[in-house]
N, C-alpha and C positions, 0 to 999 in steps of 0.2 A: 641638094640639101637632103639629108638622112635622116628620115623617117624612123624612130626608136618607140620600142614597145617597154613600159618599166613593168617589169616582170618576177625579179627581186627588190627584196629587205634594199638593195645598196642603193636600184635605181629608183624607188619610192623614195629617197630619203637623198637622190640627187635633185628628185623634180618639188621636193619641198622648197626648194629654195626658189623655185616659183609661187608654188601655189601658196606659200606663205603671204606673198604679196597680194595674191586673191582673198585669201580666205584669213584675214588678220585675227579673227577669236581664236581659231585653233592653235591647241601646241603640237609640236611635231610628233610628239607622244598618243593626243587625239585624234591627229591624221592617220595614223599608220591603223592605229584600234578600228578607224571607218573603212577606212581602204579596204583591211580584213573582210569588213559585211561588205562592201560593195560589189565587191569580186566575187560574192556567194549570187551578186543580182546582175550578173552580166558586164559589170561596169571594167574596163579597158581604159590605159592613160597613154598616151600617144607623148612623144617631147622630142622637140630638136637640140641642138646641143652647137657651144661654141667652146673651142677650148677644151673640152669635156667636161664642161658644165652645163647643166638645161637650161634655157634660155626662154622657151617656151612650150605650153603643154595644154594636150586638148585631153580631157576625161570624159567618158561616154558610155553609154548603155543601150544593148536595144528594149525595147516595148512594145506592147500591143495595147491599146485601146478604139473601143468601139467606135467612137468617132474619128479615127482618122486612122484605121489598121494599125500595120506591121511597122515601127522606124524606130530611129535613133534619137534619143536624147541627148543633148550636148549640158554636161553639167558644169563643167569648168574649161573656158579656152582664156589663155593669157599669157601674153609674151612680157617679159621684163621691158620696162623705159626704155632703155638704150640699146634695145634690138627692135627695135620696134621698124616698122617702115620697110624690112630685107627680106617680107617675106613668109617668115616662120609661118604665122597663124592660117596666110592663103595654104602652106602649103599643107598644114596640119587638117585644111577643111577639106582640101582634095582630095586628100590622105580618106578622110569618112565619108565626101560624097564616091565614092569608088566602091570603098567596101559596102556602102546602101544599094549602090547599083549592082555589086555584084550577089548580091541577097536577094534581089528583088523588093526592097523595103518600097514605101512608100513617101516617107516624106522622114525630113530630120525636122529637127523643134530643140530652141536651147530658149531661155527666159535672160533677162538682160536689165540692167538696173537702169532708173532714168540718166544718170549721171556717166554713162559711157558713152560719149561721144561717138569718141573716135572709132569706138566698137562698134558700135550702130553703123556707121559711113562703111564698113567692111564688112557686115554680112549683107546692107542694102545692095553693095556692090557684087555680092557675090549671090545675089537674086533672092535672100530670105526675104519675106514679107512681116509686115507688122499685123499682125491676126487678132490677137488676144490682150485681155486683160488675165495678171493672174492674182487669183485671190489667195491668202493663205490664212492658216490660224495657228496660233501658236499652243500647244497643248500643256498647263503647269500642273503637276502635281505635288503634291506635298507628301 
């Protein structure tokens, strides 16, 4: 399976048709505007491809924080329904446990909603632990 980096306008807007299934607020307009900042903070989008369609896609960053050094943030991994089961996402993690190793990083960290089962069952599997709770706040201005 072929590991692909989206690197242009084209393949941003191939792996939307994933992350659109993730991330349902966004429009693909919003997407691409973040993408822009993200890529100014390290952030990388990984995707496999069927057909020459993306099928699924891992988005990531590295970071430093004091409590657990040097790693990788995993902000978005998801494969579509009906590729599900073949693969893609193991291989997509391989894919960034390799690159940590080959960094030297220390640990990867992704957050995960209570309602992803089946996601849960495949990073438990793939040795992530359940560590944290994460808090957030939502910031409105007027």
């Amino acid at each position: 399976m072929e590991i692909k980096q989206a690197l242009s306008k084209e393949e941003f807007i191939n792996c939307w048709g994933v992350v659109q299934h993730l991330r349902p607020l966004l429009t693909v307009d919003s997407y691409l505007n973040l993408v822009l900042f993200m890529l100014d903070e390290s952030y990388k989008m990984l995707f496999t491809e069927e057909d020459g369609r993306a099928v699924s896609i891992c988005g990531y960053r590295y970071n430093t924080m004091l409590h657990r050094g040097r790693g990788i943030y995993i902000d978005d991994l998801y494969t579509l329904e009906g590729y599900r089961g073949k693969g893609h996402a193991s291989a997509l993690l391989h894919h960034v446990f390799a690159e940590a190793r080959e960094n030297n990083l220390q640990s990867i960290h992704l957050d995960s909603g209570h309602q992803r089962f089946d996601a849960h069952r495949l990073y438990l599997q793939k040795g992530f632990r359940i560590t944290d709770h994460h808090f957030s706040l939502e910031l409105f201005y007027e």
